[in-house]
KOLLUM-775156 format. One record per atom (N, C-alpha, C): residue in three letters; z negated, y, x negated. Coordinates in pm, whole numbers, plus 50000, padded with zeros to 5 digits. Layout:
alaZYX/...
//
This chain:
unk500004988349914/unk500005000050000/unk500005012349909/unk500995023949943/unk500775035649858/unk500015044349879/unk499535053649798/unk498965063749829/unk499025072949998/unk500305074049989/unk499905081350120/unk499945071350248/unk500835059750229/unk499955048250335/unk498925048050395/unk498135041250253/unk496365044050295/unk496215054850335/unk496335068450300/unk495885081050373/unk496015082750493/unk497305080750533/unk497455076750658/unk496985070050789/unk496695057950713/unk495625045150763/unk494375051150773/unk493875055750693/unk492275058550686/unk492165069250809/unk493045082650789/unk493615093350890/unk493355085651038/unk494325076351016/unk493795066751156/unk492655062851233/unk492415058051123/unk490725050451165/unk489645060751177/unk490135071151117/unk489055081251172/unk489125086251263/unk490305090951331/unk490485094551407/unk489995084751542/unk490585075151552/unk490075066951646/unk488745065951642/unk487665062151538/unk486545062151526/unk486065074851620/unk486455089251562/unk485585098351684/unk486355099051806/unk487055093451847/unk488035089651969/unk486575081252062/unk486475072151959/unk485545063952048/unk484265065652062/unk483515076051972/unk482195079552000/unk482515092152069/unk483605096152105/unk483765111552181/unk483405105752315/unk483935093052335/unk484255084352492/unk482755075452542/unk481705078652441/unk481065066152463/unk480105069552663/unk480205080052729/unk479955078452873/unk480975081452951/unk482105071152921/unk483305069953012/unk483685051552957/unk484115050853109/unk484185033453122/unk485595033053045/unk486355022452997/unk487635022452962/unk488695029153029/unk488665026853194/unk489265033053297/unk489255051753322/unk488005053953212/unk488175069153206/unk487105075353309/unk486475062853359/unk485605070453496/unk484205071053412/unk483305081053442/unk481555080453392/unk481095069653414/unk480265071653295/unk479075055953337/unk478255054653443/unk478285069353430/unk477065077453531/unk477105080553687/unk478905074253695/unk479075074853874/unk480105084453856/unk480695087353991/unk481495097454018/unk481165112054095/unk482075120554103/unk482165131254167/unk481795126454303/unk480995132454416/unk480745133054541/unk481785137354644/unk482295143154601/unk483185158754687/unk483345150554785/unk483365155054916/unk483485151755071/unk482775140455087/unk481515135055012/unk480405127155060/unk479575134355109/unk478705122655201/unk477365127255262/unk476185128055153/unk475695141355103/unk474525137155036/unk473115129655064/unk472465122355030/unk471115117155073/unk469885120355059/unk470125131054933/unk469055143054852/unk469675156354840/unk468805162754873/unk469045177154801/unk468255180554693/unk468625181154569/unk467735188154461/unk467955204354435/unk466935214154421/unk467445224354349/unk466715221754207/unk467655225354113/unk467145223654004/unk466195228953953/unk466535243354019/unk465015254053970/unk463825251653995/unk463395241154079/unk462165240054079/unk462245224554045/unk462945214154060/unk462815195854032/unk462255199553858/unk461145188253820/unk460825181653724/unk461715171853687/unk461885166253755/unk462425153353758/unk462835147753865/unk463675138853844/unk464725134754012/unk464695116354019/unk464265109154131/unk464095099954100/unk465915096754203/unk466645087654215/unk467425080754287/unk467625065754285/unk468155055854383/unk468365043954373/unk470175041554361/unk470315039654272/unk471955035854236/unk472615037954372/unk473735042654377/unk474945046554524/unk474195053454541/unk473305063254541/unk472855073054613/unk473885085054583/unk474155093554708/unk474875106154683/unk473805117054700/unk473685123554557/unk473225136654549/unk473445149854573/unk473175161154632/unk473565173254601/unk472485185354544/unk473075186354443/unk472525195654331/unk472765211254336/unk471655220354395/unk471595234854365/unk471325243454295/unk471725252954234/unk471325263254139/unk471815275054184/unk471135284754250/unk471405295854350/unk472385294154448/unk473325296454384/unk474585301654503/unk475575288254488/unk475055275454346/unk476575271854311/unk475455256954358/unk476425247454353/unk476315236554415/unk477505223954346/unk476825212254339/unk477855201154307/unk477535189454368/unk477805180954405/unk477475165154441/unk477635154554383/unk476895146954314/unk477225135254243/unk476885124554303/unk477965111054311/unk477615100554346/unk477215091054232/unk475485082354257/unk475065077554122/unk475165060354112/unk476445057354023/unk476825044754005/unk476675044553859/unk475175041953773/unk475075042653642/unk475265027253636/unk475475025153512/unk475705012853436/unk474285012853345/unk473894998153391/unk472384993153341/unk471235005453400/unk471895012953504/unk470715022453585/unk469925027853496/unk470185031553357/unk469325039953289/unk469145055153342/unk468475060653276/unk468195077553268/unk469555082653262/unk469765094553321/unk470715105053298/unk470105117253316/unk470775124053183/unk471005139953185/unk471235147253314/unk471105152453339/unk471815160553434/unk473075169853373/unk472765173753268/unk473395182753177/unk475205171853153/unk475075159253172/unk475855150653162/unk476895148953227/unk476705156553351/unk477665154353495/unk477575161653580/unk476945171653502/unk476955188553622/unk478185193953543/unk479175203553630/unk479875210953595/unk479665221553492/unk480435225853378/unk480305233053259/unk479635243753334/unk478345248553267/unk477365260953338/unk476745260953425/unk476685251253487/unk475865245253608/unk474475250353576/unk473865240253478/unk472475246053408/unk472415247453293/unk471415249353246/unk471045249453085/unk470065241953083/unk469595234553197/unk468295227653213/unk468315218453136/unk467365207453092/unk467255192253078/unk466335190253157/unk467195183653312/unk466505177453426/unk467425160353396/unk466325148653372/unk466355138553372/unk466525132153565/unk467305121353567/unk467065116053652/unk467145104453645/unk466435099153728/unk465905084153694/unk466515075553788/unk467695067653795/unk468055053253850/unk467805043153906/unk466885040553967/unk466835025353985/unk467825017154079/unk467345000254067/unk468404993354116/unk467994999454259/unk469444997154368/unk469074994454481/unk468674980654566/unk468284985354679/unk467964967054776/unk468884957754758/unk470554963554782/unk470824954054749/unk471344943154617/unk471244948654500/unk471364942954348/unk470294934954332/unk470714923254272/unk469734913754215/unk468954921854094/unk467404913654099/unk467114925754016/unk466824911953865/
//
C-alpha cells in the first residue's frame, strides 16, 4: 500500500469512526433511541419544565413539554428504558435545563 493509500484509508476510518459515535442515540434506521416526535398525539402528561425536578414516565407514554409560550411533545419508546436527558430530544433552545426523565417498563413488557 502507498503512502497516500494508507492516508486515505486511515482518512476513512476516521471518519467513519466519528460517523459512528456522532450516531450513537439513533437506531440504524435513523430514528432516536429515545422514541419519537409526538406531533398530533394525545399527550398523557403535561410537564413544565420550569418548575419539574424530575419526570418519571412508563415507556409509550406521550409527553407534552412546556417552557413559557413554546411547547413540544415527545413520544417515549427508549431502548433498555434507561434515563434521558431532556436536553436530548427537546428542540434546539427549548431549555438549557438538565431535567432527567426516568423510563420505566410498561404493564405490558415482560419485565
Amino acid at each position: 500500500m502507498n503512502r497516500n493509500t494508507f492516508s486515505a484509508f486511515a482518512l476513512s476510518l476516521t471518519l467513519a469512526a466519528g460517523a459512528a459515535s456522532a450516531s450513537t442515540a439513533t437506531l440504524p434506521n435513523g430514528q432516536s433511541v429515545y422514541g419519537t416526535a409526538g406531533q398530533g398525539m394525545q399527550a398523557t402528561k403535561v410537564v413544565d419544565v420550569n418548575t419539574a425536578k424530575t419526570v418519571n414516565v412508563y415507556c409509550g407514554d406521550v409527553v407534552q413539554f412546556t417552557n413559557g409560550k413554546q411547547s413540544f411533545t415527545w413520544k417515549f419508546d427508549v431502548a433498555t428504558h434507561r434515563s434521558v436527558n431532556l436536553q436530548a430530544v427537546a428542540p434546539a433552545g427549548f431549555t438549557d435545563k438538565k431535567l432527567i426523565v426516568y423510563v420505566a417498563n410498561n404493564d405490558s413488557e415482560i419485565n
